[in-house]
C-alpha positions as CSV (number, residue, x, y, z in Angstrom):
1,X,149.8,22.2,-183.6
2,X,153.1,21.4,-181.6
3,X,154.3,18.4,-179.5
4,X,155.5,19.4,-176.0
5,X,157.8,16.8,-175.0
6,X,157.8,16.4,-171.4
7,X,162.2,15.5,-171.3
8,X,163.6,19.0,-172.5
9,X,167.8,19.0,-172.7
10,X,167.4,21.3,-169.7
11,X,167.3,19.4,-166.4
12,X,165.9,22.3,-164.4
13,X,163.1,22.4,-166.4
14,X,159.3,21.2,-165.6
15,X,156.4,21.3,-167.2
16,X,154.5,24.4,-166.9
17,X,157.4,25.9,-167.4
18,X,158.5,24.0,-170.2
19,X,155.3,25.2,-172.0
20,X,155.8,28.7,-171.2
21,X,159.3,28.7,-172.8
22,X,158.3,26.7,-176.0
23,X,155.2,29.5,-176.1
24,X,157.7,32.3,-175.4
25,X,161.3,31.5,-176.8
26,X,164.3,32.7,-174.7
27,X,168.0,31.9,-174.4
28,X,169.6,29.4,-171.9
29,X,169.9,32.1,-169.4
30,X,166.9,33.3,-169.7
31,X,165.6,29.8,-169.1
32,X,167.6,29.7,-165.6
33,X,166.4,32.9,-164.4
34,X,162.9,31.9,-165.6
35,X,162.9,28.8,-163.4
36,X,164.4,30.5,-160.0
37,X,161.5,33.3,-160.1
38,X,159.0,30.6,-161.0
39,X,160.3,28.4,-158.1
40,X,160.1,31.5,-155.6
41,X,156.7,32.2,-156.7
42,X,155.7,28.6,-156.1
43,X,157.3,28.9,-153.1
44,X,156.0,31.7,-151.7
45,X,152.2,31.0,-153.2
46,X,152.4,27.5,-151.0
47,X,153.9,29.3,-147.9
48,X,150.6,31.6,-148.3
49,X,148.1,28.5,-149.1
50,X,149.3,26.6,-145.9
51,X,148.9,29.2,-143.4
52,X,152.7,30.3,-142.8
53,X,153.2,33.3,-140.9
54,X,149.4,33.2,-139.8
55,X,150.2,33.5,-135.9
56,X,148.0,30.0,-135.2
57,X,148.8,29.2,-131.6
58,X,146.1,27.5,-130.3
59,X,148.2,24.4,-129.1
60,X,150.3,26.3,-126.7
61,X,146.8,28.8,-125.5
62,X,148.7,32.3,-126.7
63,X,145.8,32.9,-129.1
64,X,142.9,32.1,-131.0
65,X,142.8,30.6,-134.2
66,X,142.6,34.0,-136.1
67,X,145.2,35.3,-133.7
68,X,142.7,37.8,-131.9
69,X,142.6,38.2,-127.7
70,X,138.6,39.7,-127.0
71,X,137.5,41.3,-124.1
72,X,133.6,40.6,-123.3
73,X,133.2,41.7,-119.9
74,X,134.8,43.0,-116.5
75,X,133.5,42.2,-113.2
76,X,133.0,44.1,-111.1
77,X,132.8,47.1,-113.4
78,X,133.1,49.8,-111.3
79,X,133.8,51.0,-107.8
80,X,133.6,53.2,-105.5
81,X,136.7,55.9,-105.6
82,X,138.7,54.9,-102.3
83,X,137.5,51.6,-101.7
84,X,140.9,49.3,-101.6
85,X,142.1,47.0,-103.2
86,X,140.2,43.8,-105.3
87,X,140.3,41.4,-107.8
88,X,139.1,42.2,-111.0
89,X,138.0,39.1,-113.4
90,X,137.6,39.6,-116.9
91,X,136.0,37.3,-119.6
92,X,136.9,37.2,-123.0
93,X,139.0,34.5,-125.9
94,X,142.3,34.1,-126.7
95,X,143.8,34.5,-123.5
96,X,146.9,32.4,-123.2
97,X,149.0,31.6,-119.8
98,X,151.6,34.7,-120.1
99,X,148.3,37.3,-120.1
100,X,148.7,40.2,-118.2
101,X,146.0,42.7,-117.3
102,X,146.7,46.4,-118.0
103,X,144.9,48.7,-115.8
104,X,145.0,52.7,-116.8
105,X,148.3,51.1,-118.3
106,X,150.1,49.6,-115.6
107,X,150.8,45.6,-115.6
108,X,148.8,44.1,-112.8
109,X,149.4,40.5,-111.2
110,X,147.9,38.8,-112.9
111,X,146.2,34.7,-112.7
112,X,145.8,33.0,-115.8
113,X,142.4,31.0,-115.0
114,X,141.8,29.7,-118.9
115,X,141.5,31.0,-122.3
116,X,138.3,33.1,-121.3
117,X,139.1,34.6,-118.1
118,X,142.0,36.1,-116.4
119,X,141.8,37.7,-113.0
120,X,144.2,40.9,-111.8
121,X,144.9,42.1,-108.2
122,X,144.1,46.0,-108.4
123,X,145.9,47.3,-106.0
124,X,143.9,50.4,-103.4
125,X,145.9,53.1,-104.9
126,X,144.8,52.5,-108.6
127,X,141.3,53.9,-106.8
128,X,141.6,56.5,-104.8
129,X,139.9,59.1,-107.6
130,X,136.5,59.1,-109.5
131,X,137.4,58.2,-113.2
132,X,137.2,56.2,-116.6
133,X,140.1,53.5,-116.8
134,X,141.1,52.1,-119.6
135,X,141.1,47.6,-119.2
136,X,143.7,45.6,-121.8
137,X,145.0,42.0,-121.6
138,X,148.3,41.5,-123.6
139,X,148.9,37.8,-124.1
140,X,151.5,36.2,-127.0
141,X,152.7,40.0,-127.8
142,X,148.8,41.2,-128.9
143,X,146.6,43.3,-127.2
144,X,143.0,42.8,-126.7
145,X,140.4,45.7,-127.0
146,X,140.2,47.8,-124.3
147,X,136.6,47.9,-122.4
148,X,136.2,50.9,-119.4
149,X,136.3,50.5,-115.8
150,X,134.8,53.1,-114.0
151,X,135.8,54.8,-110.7
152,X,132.9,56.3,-108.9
């Protein structure tokens, strides 16, 4: 059995790598290169482990915690074809204070009222025809699902 010394002549060594080199001989080069793609892996694998990059913005109300904006309902949802204009609340998670409701794909104004409910002024001529219309809120750059709205 060999003695790992933990002080090798090599100051950019530690000690798992240290191991690995005494277990698989290399030359001093080798060694260097070893120990940059060893740091970068360490690197990266903590970056991972902590959450970086995972789009957590609860503190500022843009999203959820896993970074998803939910429609639940609409209300009303539906109307009669023609009947002017109204404001249309919807209920959902993750909505944050830049939300804006998309109605048949146009931005509506839109009130932020908290992180599960936003309401948008429909305007009459969004109406004026019996259809299905397609409901998305957009907050923090993600859109939600899109529920239907139906025109009578």
């Amino acid at each position: 059995m060999e003695t790992i010394f933990l002080q090798d002549p090599d100051p950019h060594m530690t000690l798992i790598p240290a191991i690995a080199v005494r277990l698989f001989p290399m030359r001093h080069n080798a060694k260097r290169v070893f120990m940059k793609r060893s740091l970068v892996l360490l690197t990266t694998l903590i970056m991972f482990g902590c959450g970086y990059g995972s789009n957590y913005k609860s503190m500022t109300g843009t999203t959820t915690s896993n970074g998803r904006v939910t429609i639940s309902e609409l209300t009303p949802n539906d109307i009669m074809h023609g009947a002017g204009s109204f404001s249309l609340t919807i209920n959902g998670s993750g909505f944050g204070s830049d939300a804006v409701v998309f109605f048949n794909g146009v931005a509506q104004a839109t009130t932020f009222i908290s992180a599960s409910q936003v309401m948008a002024a429909i305007p009459a001529n969004s109406v004026t025809n019996t259809a299905n219309i397609s409901v998305y809120v957009r907050t923090g750059g993600t859109n939600s699902n899109a529920m239907d709205f139906v025109v009578q």
